[in-house]
C-alpha positions as CSV (number, residue, x, y, z in Angstrom):
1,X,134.2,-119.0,181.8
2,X,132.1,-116.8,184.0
3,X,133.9,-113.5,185.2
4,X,133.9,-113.0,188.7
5,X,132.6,-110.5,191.4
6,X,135.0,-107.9,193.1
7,X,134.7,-108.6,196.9
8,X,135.9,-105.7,199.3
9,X,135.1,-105.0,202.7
10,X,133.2,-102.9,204.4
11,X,135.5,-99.7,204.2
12,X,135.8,-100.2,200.2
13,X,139.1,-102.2,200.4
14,X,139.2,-105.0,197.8
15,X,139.7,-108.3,199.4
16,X,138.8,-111.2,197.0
17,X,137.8,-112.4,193.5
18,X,134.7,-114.4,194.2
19,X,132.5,-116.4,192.0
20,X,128.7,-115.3,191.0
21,X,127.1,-118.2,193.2
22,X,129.7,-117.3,196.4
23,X,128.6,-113.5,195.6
24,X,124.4,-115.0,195.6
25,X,124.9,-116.8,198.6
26,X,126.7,-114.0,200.3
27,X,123.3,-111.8,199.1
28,X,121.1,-114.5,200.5
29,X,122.9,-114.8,203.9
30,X,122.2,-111.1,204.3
31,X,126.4,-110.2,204.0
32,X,126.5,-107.6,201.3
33,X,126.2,-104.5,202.7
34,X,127.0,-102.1,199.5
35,X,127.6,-102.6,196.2
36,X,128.3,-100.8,193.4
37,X,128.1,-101.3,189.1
38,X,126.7,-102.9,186.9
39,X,124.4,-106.2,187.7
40,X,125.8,-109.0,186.4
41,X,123.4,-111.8,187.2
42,X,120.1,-112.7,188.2
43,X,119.3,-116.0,189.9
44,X,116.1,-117.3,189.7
45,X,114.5,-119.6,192.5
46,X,111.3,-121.5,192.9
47,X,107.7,-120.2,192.8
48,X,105.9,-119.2,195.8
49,X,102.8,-121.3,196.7
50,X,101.0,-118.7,197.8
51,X,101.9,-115.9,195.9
52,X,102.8,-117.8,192.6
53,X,106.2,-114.8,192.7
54,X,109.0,-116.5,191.3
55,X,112.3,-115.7,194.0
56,X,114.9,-113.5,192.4
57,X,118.6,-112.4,194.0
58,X,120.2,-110.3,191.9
59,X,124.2,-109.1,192.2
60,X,126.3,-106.5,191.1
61,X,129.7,-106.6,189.9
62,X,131.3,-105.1,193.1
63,X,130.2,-106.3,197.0
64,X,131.0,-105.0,200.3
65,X,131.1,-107.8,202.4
66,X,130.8,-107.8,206.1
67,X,132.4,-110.7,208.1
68,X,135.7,-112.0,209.2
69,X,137.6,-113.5,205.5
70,X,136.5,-109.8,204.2
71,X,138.4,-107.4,206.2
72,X,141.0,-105.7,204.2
73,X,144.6,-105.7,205.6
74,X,146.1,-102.6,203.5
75,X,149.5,-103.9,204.6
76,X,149.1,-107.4,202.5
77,X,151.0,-108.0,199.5
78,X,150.4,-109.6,196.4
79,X,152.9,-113.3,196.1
80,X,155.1,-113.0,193.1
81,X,154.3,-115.6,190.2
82,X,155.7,-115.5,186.6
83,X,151.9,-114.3,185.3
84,X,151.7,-110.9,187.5
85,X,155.6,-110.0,187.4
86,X,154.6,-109.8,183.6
87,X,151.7,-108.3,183.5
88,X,153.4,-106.1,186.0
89,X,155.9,-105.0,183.3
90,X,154.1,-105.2,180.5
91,X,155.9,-108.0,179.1
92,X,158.7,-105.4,178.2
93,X,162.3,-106.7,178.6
94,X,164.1,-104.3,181.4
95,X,167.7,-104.5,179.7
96,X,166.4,-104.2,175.9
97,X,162.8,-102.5,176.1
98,X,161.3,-105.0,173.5
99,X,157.9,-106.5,173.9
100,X,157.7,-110.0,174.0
101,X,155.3,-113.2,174.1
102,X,155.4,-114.6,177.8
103,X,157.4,-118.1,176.1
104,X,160.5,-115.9,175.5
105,X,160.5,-114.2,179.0
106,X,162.4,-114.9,182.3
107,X,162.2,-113.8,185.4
108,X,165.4,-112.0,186.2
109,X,166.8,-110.9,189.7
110,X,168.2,-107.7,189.4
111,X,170.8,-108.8,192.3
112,X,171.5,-111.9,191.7
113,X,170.1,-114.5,194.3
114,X,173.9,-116.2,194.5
115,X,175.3,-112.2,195.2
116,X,172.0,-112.0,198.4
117,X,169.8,-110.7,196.2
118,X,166.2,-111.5,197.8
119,X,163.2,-112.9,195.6
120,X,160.9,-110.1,195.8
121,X,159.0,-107.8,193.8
122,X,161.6,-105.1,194.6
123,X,164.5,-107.5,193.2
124,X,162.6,-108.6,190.0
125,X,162.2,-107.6,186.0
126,X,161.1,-109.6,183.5
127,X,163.8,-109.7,180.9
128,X,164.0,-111.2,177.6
129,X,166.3,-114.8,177.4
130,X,168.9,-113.3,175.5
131,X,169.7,-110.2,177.7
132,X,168.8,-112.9,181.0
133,X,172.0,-114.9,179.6
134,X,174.0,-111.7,178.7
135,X,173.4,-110.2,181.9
136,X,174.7,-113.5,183.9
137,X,175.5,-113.6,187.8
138,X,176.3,-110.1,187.3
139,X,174.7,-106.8,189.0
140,X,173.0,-104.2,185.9
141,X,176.5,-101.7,186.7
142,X,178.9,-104.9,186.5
143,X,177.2,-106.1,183.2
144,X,176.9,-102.9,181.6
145,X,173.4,-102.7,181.4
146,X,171.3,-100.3,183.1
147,X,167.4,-101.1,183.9
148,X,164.7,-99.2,182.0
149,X,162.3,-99.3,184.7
150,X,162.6,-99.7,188.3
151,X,160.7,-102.6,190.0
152,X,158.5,-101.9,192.5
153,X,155.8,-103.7,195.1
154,X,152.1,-103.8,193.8
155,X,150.0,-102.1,195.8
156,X,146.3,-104.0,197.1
157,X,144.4,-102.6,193.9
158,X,147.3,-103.0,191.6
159,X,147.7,-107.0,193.0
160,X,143.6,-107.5,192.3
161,X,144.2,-106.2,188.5
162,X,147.0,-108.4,188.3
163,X,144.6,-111.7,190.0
164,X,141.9,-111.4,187.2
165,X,142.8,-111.5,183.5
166,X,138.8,-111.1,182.8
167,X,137.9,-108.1,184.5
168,X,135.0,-105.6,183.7
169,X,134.5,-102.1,182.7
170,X,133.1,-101.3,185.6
171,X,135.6,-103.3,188.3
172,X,138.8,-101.5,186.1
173,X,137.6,-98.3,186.8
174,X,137.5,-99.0,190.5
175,X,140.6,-100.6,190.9
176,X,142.1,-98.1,189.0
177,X,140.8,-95.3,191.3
178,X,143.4,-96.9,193.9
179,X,146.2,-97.2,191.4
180,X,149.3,-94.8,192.1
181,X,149.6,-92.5,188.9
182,X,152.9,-93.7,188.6
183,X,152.2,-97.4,188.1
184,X,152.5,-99.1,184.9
185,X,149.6,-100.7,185.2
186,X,146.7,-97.4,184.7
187,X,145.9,-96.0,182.1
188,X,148.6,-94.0,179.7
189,X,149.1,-90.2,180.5
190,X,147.3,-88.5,178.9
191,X,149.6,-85.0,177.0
């Protein structure tokens, strides 16, 4: 499996995970109007006639796109799915604060969907099974367990980390440029 090409727009916003041939055909349309890292690939065409040159189109691993799909809307939010609430938290029970494989986590509402409690990013931990079933229909004060960490809203560069498990050197260190210090997701303070 191929890794894929960070697409932003024009002001440096990321925007999309696109393939290498959608980031060539975007180069050969004349779209890409920056880009930044490492190349990645190097597509080879046909021979000139005249000139017997072989065509070449070249990519890096970041784009600035121009054009309509590529303008960033800071204000977007990344959906919630079982995959990136995990990765959001680490795979670390909120209740207990044990690590665990992704087959013995849940997705737990901190307020209860039955008590109002909305299905959002703000409203969800991953928690292990046991302290899932523990906890119950009950709020973290009424079960007697408090939360370890606080859930919180990706922001656009956290949400593009949390898209791609296969993501280079070169793409991390950008998207982690737009990480909040505070997130779990960057890199560990350093002391």
């Amino acid at each position: 499996m191929a890794h894929l090409v960070l697409a932003l727009d024009v002001a440096g916003t990321p925007v999309h995970w696109v393939d290498i041939e959608k980031a060539i055909c975007l180069h050969v349309a004349g779209r890409v109007a920056w880009e930044l890292g490492d190349t990645t690939v190097t597509y080879r065409g046909g021979t000139n006639r005249l000139t017997g040159l072989v065509s070449t189109v070249s990519t890096a691993s970041i784009i600035a796109v121009r054009g309509r799909e590529f303008r960033g809307d800071r204000s977007a939010s990344i959906s919630i799915s079982r995959e990136r609430l995990f990765s959001r938290d680490m795979h670390v029970c909120a209740y207990c604060g044990g690590c665990f494989p992704e087959f013995e986590l849940t997705i737990e509402h901190v307020r209860p969907e039955s008590r109002g409690g909305a299905n959002t990013w703000e409203n969800v931990v991953t928690a292990c099974r046991s302290c899932n079933q523990r906890k119950g229909n009950r709020t973290p004060e009424q079960a007697g367990m408090p939360l370890l960490y606080l859930p919180y809203r990706p922001n656009r560069w956290e949400g593009m980390i949390l898209r791609n498990r296969r993501i280079l050197a070169d793409q991390m260190e950008f998207l982690l440029a737009g990480v909040p210090i505070t997130s779990r997701l960057g890199p560990p303070p350093t002391r």
